[in-house]
N, CA, C and O atoms as a GROMACS GRO file, in nm:
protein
  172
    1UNK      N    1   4.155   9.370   4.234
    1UNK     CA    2   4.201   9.246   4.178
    1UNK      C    3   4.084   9.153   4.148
    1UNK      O    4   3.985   9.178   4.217
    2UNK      N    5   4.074   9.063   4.072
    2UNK     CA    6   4.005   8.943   4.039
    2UNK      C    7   4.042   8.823   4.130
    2UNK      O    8   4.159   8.797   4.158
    3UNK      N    9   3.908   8.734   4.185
    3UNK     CA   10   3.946   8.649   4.293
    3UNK      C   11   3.971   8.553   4.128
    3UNK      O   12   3.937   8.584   4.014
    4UNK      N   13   4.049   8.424   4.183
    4UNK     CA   14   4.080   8.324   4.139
    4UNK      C   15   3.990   8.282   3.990
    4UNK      O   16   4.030   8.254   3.877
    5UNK      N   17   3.871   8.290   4.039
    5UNK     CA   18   3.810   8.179   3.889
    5UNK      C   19   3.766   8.235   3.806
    5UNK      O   20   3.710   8.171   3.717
    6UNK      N   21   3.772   8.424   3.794
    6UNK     CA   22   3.791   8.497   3.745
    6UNK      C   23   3.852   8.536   3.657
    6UNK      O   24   3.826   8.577   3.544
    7UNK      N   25   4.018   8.508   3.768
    7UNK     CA   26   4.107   8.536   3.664
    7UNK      C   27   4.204   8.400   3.591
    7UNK      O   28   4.309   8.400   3.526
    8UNK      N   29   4.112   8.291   3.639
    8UNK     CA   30   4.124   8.142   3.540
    8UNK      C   31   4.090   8.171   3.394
    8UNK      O   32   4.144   8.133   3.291
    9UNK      N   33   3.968   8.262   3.420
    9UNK     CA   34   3.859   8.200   3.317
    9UNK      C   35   3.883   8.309   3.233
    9UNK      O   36   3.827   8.295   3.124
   10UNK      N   37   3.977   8.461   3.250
   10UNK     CA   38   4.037   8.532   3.168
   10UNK      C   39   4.192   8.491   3.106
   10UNK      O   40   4.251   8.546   3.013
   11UNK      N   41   4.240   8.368   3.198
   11UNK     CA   42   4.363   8.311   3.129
   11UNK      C   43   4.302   8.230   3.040
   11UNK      O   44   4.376   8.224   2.941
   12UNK      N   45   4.194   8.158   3.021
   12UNK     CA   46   4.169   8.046   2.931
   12UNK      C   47   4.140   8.130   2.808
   12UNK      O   48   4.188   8.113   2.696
   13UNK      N   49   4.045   8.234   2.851
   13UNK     CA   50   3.978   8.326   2.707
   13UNK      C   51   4.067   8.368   2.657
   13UNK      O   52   4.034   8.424   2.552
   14UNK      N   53   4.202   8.373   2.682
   14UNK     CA   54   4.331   8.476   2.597
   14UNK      C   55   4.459   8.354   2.561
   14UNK      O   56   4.566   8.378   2.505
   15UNK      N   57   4.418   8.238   2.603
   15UNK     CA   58   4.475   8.123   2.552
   15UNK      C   59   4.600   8.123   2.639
   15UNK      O   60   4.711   8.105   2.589
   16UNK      N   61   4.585   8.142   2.759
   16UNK     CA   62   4.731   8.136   2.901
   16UNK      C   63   4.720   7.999   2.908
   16UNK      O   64   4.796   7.921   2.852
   17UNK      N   65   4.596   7.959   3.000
   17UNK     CA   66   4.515   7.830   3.076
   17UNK      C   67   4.475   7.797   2.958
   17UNK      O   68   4.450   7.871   2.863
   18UNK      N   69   4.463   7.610   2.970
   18UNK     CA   70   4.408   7.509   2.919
   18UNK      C   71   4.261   7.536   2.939
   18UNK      O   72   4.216   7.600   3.035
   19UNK      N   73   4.184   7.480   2.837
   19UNK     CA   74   4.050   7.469   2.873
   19UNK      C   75   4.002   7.368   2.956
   19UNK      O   76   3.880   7.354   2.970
   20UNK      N   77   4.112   7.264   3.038
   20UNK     CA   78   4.089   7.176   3.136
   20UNK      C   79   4.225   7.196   3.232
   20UNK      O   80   4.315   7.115   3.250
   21UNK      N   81   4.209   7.342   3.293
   21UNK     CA   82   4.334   7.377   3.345
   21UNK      C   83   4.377   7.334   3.485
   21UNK      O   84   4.413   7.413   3.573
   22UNK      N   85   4.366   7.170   3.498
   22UNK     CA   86   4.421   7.124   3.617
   22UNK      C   87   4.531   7.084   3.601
   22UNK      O   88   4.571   7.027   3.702
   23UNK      N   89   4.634   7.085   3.487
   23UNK     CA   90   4.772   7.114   3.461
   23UNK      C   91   4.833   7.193   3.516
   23UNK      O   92   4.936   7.154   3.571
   24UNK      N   93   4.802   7.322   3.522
   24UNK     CA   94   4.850   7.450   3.456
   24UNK      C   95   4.783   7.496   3.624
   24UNK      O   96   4.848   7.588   3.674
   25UNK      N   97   4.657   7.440   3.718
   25UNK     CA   98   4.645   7.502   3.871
   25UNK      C   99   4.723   7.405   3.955
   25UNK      O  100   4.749   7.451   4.066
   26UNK      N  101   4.752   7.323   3.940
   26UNK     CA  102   4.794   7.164   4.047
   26UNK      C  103   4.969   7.183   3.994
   26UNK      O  104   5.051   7.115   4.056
   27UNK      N  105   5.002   7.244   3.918
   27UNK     CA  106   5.176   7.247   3.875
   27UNK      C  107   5.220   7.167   3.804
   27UNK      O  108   5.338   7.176   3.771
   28UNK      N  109   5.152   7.077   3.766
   28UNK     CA  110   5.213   6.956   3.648
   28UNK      C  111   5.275   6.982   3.575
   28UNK      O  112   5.387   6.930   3.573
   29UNK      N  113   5.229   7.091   3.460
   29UNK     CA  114   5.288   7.130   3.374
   29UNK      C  115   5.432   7.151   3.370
   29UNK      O  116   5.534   7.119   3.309
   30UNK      N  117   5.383   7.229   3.478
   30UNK     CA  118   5.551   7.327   3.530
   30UNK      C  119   5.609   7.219   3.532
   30UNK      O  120   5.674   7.204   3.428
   31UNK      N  121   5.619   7.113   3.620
   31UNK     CA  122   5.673   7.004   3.677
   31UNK      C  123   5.753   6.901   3.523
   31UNK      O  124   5.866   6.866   3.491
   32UNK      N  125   5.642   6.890   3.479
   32UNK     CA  126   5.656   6.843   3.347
   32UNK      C  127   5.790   6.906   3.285
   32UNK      O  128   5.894   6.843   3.300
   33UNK      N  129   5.792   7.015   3.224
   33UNK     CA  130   5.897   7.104   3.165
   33UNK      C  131   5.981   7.134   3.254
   33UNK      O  132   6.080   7.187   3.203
   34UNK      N  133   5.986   7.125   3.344
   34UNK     CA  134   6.102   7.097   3.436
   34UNK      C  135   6.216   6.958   3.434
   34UNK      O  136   6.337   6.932   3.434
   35UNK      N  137   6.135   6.920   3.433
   35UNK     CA  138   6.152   6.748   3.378
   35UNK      C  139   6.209   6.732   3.288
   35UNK      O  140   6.319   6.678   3.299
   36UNK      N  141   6.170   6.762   3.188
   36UNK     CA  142   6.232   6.789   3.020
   36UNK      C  143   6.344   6.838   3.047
   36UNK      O  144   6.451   6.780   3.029
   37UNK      N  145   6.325   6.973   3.104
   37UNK     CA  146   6.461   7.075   3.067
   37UNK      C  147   6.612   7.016   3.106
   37UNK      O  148   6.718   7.036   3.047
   38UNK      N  149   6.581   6.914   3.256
   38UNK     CA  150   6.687   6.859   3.338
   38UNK      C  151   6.710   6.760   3.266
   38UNK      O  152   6.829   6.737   3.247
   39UNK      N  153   6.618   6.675   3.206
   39UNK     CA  154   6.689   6.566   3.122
   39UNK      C  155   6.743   6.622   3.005
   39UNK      O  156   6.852   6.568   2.987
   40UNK      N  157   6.717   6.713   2.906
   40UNK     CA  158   6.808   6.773   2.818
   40UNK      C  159   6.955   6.815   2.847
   40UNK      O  160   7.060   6.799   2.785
   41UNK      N  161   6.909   6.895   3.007
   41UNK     CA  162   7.088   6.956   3.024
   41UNK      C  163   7.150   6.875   3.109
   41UNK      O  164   7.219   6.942   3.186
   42UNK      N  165   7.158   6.712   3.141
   42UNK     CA  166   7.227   6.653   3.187
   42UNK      C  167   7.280   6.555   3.080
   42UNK      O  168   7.385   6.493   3.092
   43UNK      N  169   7.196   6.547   2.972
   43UNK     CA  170   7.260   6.424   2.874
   43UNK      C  171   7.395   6.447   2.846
   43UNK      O  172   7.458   6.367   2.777
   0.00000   0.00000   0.00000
């Protein structure tokens, strides 16, 4: 397996990860579109 910043830095090169991917390691993102999705399916 690839330790961690390894396999960051092969998600960024194939366009997975942000090129400032403290979104996308800290869960924001997720969090984010989570967010969205619940306010869409409760309106």
């Amino acid at each position: 397996g690839l330790d961690f910043d390894s396999a960051l830095r092969t998600a960024q090169e194939k366009g997975y990860a942000e090129a400032d991917p403290t979104g996308d390691v800290e869960g924001f993102d997720a969090a984010n579109k989570a967010a969205i999705l619940a306010t869409l399916a409760f309106q």
